[in-house]
NUTI-260534 format. One line per field, with one value per residue (C-alpha): residue in three letters; x, z, y. Coordinates in nm, 2 decimals, decimal comma. Layout:
BEGIN
type = Ala/...
east = X/...
up = Z/...
north = Y/...
END
This chain:
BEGIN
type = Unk/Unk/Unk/Unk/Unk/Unk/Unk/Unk/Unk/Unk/Unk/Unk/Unk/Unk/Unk/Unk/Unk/Unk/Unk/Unk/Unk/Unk/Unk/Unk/Unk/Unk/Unk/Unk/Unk/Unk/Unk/Unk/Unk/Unk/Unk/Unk/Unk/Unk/Unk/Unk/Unk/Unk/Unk/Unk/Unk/Unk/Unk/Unk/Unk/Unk/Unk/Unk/Unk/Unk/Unk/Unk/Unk/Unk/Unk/Unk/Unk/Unk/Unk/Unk/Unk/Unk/Unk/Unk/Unk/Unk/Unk/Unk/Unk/Unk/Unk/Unk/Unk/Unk/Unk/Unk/Unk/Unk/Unk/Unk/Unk/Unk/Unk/Unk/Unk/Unk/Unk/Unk/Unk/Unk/Unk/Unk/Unk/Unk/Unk/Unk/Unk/Unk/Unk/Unk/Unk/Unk/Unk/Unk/Unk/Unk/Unk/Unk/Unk/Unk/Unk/Unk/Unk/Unk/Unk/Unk/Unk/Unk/Unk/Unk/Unk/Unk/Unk/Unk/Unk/Unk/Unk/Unk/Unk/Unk/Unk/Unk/Unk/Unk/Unk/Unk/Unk/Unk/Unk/Unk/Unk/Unk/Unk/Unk/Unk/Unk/Unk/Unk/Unk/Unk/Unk/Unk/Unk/Unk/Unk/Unk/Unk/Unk/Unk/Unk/Unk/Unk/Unk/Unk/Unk/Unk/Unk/Unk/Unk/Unk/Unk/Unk/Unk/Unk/Unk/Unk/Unk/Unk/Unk/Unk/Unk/Unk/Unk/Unk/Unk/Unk/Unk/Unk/Unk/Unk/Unk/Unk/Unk/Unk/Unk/Unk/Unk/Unk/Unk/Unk/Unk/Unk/Unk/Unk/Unk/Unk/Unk/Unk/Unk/Unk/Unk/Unk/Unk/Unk/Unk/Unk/Unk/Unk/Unk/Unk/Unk/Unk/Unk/Unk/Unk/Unk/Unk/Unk/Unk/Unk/Unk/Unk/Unk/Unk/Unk/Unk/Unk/Unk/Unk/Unk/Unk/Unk/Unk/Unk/Unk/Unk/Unk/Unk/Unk/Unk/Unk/Unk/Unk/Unk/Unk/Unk/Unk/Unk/Unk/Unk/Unk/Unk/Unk/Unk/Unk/Unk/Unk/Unk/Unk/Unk/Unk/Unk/Unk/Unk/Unk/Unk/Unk/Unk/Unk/Unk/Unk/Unk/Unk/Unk/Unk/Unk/Unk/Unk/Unk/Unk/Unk/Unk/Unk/Unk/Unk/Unk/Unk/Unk/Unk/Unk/Unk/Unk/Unk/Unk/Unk/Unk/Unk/Unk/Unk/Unk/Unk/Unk/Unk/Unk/Unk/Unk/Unk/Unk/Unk/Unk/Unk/Unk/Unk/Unk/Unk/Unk/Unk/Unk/Unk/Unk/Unk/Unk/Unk/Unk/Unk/Unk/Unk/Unk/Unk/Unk/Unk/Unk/Unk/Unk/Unk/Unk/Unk/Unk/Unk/Unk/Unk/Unk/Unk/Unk/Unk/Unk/Unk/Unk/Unk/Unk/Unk/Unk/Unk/Unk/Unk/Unk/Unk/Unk/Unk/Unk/Unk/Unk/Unk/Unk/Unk/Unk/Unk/Unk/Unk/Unk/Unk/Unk/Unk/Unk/Unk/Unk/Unk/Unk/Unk/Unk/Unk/Unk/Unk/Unk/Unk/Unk/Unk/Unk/Unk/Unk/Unk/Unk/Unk
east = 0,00/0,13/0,01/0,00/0,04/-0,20/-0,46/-0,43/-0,59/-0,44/-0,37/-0,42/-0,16/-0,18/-0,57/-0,64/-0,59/-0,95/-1,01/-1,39/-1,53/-1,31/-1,08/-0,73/-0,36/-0,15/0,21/0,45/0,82/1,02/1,31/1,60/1,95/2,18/2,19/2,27/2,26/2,00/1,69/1,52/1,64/1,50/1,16/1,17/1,22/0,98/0,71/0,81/0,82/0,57/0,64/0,52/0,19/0,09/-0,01/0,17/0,07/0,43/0,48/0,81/1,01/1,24/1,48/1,41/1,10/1,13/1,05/1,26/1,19/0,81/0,93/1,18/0,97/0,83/0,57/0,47/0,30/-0,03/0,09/-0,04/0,29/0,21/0,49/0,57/0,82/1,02/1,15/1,28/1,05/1,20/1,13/0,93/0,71/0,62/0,29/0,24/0,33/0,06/-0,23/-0,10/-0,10/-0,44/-0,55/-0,43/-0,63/-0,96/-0,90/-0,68/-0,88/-0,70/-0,37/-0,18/0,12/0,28/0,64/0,77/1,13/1,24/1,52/1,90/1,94/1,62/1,73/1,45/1,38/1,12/0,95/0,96/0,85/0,51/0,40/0,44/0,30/0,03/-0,28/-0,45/-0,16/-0,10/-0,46/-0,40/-0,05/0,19/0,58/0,69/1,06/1,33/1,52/1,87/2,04/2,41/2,66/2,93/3,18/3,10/2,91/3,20/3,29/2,98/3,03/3,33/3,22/3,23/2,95/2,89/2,79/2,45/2,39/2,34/2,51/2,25/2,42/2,48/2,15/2,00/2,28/2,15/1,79/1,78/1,65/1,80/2,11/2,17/2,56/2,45/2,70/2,98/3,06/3,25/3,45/3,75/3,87/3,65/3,89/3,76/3,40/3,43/3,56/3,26/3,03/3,23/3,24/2,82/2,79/2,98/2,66/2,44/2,53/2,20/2,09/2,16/2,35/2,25/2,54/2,41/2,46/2,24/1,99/1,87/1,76/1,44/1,16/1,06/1,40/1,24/0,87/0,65/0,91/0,78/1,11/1,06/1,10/1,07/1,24/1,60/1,56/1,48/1,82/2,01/1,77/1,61/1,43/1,31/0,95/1,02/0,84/1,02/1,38/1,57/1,68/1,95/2,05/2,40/2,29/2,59/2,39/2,13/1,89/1,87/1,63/1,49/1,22/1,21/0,90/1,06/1,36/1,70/2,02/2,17/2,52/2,52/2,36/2,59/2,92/2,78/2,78/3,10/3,26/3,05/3,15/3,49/3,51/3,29/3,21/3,39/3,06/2,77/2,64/2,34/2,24/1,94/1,74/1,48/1,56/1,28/1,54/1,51/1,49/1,42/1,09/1,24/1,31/1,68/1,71/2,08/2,17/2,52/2,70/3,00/3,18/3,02/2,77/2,51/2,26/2,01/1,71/1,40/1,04/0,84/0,70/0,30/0,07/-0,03/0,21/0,40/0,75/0,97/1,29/1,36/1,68/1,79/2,11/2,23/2,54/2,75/2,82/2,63/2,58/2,27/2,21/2,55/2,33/2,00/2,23/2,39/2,10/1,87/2,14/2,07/1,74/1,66/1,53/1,61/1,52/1,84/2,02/2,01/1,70/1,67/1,82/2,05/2,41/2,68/3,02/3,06/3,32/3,46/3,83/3,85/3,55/3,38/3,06/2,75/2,37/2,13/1,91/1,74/1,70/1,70/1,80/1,85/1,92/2,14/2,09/2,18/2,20/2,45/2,49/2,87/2,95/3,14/2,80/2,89/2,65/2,77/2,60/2,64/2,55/2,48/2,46/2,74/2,99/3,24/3,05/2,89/2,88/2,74/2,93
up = 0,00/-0,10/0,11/-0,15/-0,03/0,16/-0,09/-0,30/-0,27/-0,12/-0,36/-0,33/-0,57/-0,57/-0,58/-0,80/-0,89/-0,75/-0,37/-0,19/-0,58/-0,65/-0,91/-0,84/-0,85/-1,08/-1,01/-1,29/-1,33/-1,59/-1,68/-1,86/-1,93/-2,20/-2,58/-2,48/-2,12/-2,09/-2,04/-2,24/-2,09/-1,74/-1,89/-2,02/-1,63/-1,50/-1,72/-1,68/-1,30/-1,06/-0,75/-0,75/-0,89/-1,11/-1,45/-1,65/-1,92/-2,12/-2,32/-2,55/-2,71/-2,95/-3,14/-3,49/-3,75/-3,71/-3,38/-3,24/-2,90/-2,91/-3,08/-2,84/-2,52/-2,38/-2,61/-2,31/-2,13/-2,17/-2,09/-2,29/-2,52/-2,65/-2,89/-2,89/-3,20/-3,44/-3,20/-2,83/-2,55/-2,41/-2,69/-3,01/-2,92/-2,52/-2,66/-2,78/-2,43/-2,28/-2,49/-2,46/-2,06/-2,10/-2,31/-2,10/-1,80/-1,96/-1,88/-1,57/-1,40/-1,66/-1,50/-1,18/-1,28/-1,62/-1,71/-1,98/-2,12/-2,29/-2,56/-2,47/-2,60/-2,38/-2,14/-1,80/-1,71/-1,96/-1,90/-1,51/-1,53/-1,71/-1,39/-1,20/-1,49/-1,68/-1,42/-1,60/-1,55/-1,17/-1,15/-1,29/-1,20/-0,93/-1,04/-0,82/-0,93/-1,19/-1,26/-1,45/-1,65/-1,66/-1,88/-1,65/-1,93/-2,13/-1,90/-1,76/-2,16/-2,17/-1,87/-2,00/-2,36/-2,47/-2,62/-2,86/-2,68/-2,50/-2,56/-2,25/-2,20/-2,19/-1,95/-1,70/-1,66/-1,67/-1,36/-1,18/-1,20/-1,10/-0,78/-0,85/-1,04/-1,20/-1,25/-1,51/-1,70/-1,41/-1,58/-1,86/-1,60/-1,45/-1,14/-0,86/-0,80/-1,15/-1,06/-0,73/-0,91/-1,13/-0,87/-0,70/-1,05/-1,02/-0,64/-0,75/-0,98/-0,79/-0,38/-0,30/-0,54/-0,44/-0,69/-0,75/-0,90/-1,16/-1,45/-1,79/-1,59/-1,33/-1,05/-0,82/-0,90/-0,57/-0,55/-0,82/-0,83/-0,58/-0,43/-0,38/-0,43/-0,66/-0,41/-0,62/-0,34/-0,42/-0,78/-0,70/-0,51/-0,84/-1,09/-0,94/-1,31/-1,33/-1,36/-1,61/-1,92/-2,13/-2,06/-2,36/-2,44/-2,70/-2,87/-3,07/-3,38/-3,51/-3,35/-3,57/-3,63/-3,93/-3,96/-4,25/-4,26/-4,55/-4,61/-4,74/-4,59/-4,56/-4,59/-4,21/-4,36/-4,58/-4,27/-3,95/-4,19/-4,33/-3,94/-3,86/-4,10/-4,02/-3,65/-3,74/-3,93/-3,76/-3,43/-3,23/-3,43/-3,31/-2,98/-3,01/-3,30/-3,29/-3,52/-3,59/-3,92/-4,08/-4,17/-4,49/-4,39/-4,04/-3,86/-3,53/-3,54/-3,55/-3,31/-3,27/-3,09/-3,01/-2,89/-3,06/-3,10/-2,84/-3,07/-2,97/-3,19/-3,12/-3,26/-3,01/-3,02/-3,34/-3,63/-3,57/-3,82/-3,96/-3,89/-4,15/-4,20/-4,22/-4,07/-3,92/-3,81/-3,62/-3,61/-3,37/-3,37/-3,52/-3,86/-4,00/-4,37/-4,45/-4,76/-4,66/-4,43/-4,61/-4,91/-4,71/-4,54/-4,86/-5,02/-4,78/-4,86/-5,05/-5,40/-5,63/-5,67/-5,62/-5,89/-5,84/-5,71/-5,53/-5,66/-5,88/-5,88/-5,78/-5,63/-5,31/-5,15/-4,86/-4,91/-5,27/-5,43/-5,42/-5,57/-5,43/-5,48/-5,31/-5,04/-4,90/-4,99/-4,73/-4,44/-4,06/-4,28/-4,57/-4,91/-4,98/-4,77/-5,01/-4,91/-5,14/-5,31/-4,98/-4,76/-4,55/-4,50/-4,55/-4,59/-4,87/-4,68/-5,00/-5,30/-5,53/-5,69/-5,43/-5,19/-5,45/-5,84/-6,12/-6,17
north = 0,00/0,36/0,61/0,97/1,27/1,49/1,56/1,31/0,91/0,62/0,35/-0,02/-0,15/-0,53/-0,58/-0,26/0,08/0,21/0,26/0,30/0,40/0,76/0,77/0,67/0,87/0,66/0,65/0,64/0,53/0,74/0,47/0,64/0,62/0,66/0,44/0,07/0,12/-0,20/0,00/-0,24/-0,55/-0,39/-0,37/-0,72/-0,82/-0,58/-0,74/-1,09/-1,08/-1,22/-1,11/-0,73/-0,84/-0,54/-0,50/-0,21/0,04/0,12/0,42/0,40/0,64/0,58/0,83/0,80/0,67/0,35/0,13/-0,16/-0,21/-0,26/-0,59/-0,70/-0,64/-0,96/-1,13/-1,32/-1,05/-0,89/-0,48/-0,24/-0,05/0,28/0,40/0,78/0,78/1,01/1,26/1,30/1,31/1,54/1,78/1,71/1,46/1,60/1,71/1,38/1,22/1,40/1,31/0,94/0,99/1,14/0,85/0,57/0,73/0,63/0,26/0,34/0,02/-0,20/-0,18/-0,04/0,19/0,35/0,30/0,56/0,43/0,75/0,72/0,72/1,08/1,22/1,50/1,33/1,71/1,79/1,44/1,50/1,85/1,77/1,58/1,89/2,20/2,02/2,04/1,79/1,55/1,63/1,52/1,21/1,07/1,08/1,06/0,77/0,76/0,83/0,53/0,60/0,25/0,29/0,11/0,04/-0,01/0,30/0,54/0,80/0,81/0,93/1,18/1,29/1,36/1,75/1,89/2,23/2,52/2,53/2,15/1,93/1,68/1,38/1,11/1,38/1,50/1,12/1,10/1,39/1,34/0,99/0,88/0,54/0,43/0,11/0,05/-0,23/-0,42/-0,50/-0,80/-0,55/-0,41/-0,64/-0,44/-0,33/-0,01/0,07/0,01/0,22/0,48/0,49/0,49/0,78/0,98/0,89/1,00/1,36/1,43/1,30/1,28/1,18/0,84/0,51/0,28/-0,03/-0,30/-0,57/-0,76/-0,82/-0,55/-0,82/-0,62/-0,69/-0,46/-0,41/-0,22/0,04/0,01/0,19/0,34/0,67/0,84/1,14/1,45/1,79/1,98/1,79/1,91/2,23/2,29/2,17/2,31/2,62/2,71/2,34/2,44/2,72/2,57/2,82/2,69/2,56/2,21/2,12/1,82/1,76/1,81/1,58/1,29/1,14/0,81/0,61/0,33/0,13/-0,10/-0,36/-0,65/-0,97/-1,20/-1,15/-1,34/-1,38/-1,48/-1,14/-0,94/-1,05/-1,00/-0,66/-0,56/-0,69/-0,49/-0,17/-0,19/-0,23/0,03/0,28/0,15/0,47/0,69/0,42/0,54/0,24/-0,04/-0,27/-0,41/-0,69/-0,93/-1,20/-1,43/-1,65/-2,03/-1,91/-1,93/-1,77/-1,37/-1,25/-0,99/-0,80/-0,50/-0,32/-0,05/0,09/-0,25/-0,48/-0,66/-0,93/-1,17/-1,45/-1,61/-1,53/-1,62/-1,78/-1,48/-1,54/-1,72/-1,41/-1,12/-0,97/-1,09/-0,76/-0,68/-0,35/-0,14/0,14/0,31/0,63/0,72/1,07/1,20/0,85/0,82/0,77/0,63/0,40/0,26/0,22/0,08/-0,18/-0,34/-0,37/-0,56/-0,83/-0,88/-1,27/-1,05/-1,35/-1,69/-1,93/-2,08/-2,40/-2,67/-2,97/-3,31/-3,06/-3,16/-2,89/-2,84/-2,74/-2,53/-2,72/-2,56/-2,70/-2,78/-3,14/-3,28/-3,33/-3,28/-3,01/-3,16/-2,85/-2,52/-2,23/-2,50/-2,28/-1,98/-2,11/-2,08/-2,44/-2,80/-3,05/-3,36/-3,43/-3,77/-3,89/-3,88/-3,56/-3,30/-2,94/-2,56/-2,26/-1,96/-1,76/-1,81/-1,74/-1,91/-1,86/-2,14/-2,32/-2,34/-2,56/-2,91
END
């Protein structure tokens, strides 16, 4: 039981959100944190978790046209995901965030708390400040807590970065507005000198905010939900113009999102070494990564995600009988080339028919080439399955010449 305050209704959290018949305060957790920080990892726990017993409405934003993380949240839950896209939340889309908080309200008996994950780039002062300015809002929601996801690895990078003049610096104000901070990825970080000294470079912007060590974002919600932490008074003394609507908010311009979204398959051999070789090349420009591939031969969904060089992949959960099987990506990063991008990932899309069909006889590149007939076509994502004249079993990713070609 949360006990609001004076004013306001008491809420019953685990058996619903309305109390004696009057319409209920709904408290809200703003969970941000800078690009590839594990934000969305901690949402996949909150919703998958038993133990706190409530039933979430989630309102996303991401940083560019095209949305990832709606996919990768849990498919196994039953929350309501609102998507506030194209723009920062802090900024362009705030009007938007406000008609979706008003919208939600009309079936507040549906569920028992909002969580809004803003995008890695979101300054939280904008979001927090329309709890406290839009009278509307203050009659509707309470901010419980500001939850910060740091990337222990990469995060006092972050801090340290230098901005253009009169542009915030993101991670920092995520830091000092947080009521809670999640040092997330320890395992990236070998010493724990190195980690206290993170937590003391955290502690200098933010004296006040506890710091919670994990790994892969696995924290107990009952450590950040219903916490009733959010005290306006603490950011008063660091931010004494914090309710000032007219106060200006910056982004580096030399930060930008590209995304593409493609119907059809791709080839994962093509895709994973087209990657490789950006992130090699460029991974010091790629703040964040992610993206969401049908793969051809595949009935799982390919999901990767990175940031700068640190890159992971895996096949997770079925495509659905009827849903359309597109693949998706998002890139943010600086000074990124556009049409590179866009270029790069349509030429892994399966446009043509393959060359060759089954029972035909080919050669097979197995460090010089041998014969052998094709068995399956499109077998766990390769083009080809050839079983060669000697009985083994081998795989042509793709299909060209240089893994297999006409006997």
């Amino acid at each position: 039981m949360l006990q609001e305050s004076a004013g306001l209704q008491s809420i019953d959290h685990v058996r619903g959100m309305w109390k004696n018949g009057k319409a209920p305060i709904v408290p809200v957790t703003v969970l941000t944190g800078f690009l590839g920080s594990g934000k969305t990892t901690l949402m996949n726990h909150i919703l998958n978790d038993t133990t706190h017993q409530m039933k979430f409405a989630v309102i996303e934003n991401e940083f560019g046209e095209v949305g990832i993380d709606e996919r990768i949240l849990s498919e196994n839950v039953e929350e309501e995901v609102i998507e506030v896209m194209n723009g920062c939340i802090c900024c362009t889309v705030r009007g938007d965030l406000v008609e979706s908080l008003k919208r939600l309200y009309k079936r507040v008996a549906s569920f028992n708390g909002i969580i809004i994950e803003t995008t890695g780039l979101a300054d939280p002062a904008p979001v927090v400040q329309t709890f406290f300015i839009d009278e509307e809002i203050k009659k509707m929601y309470k901010l419980d807590s500001v939850i910060t996801v740091t990337d222990a690895k990469h995060i006092v990078e972050r801090l340290d970065e230098k901005k253009p003049e009169g542009v915030e610096n993101e991670a920092v104000e995520q830091v000092a507005f947080a009521d809670k901070v999640i040092l997330n990825k320890i395992d990236l970080v070998a010493k724990e000198e190195d980690l206290l000294n993170i937590e003391k470079r955290i502690r200098g912007i933010n004296p006040t905010a506890s710091v919670l060590r994990c790994k892969f974002a696995d924290i107990d919600p009952k450590q950040i939900l219903n916490i009733n932490a959010f005290e306006l008074s603490r950011v008063l003394d660091f931010d004494p113009e914090f309710l000032d609507e007219n106060q200006e908010h910056q982004h580096d311009e030399t930060v930008t999102s590209v995304g593409c979204r493609l119907e059809g398959e791709m080839n994962i051999e093509m895709m994973t070494r087209w990657i490789q070789r950006l992130i090699t090349e460029d991974g010091a420009n790629l703040y964040r990564y992610k993206g969401i591939l049908a793969v051809k031969g595949k009935e799982e969904k390919f999901i990767f995600q990175g940031v700068g060089m640190l890159f992971t992949a895996s096949f997770e959960g079925k495509w659905k009988k009827n849903e359309k099987r597109e693949s998706r990506f998002v890139f943010i990063g600086k000074n990124l080339d556009s049409e590179f991008l866009k270029f790069g990932f349509e030429a892994c899309l399966v446009t043509k028919p393959l060359r060759f069909k089954l029972g035909d006889v080919v050669k097979a590149n197995v460090g010089r080439f041998e014969k052998g007939k094709v068995i399956k076509l499109w077998d766990d994502g390769n083009a080809y399955r050839i079983k060669l004249d000697n009985g083994q079993d081998v795989w042509a990713p793709v299909d060209v010449d240089n893994y297999v070609r006409a006997a």
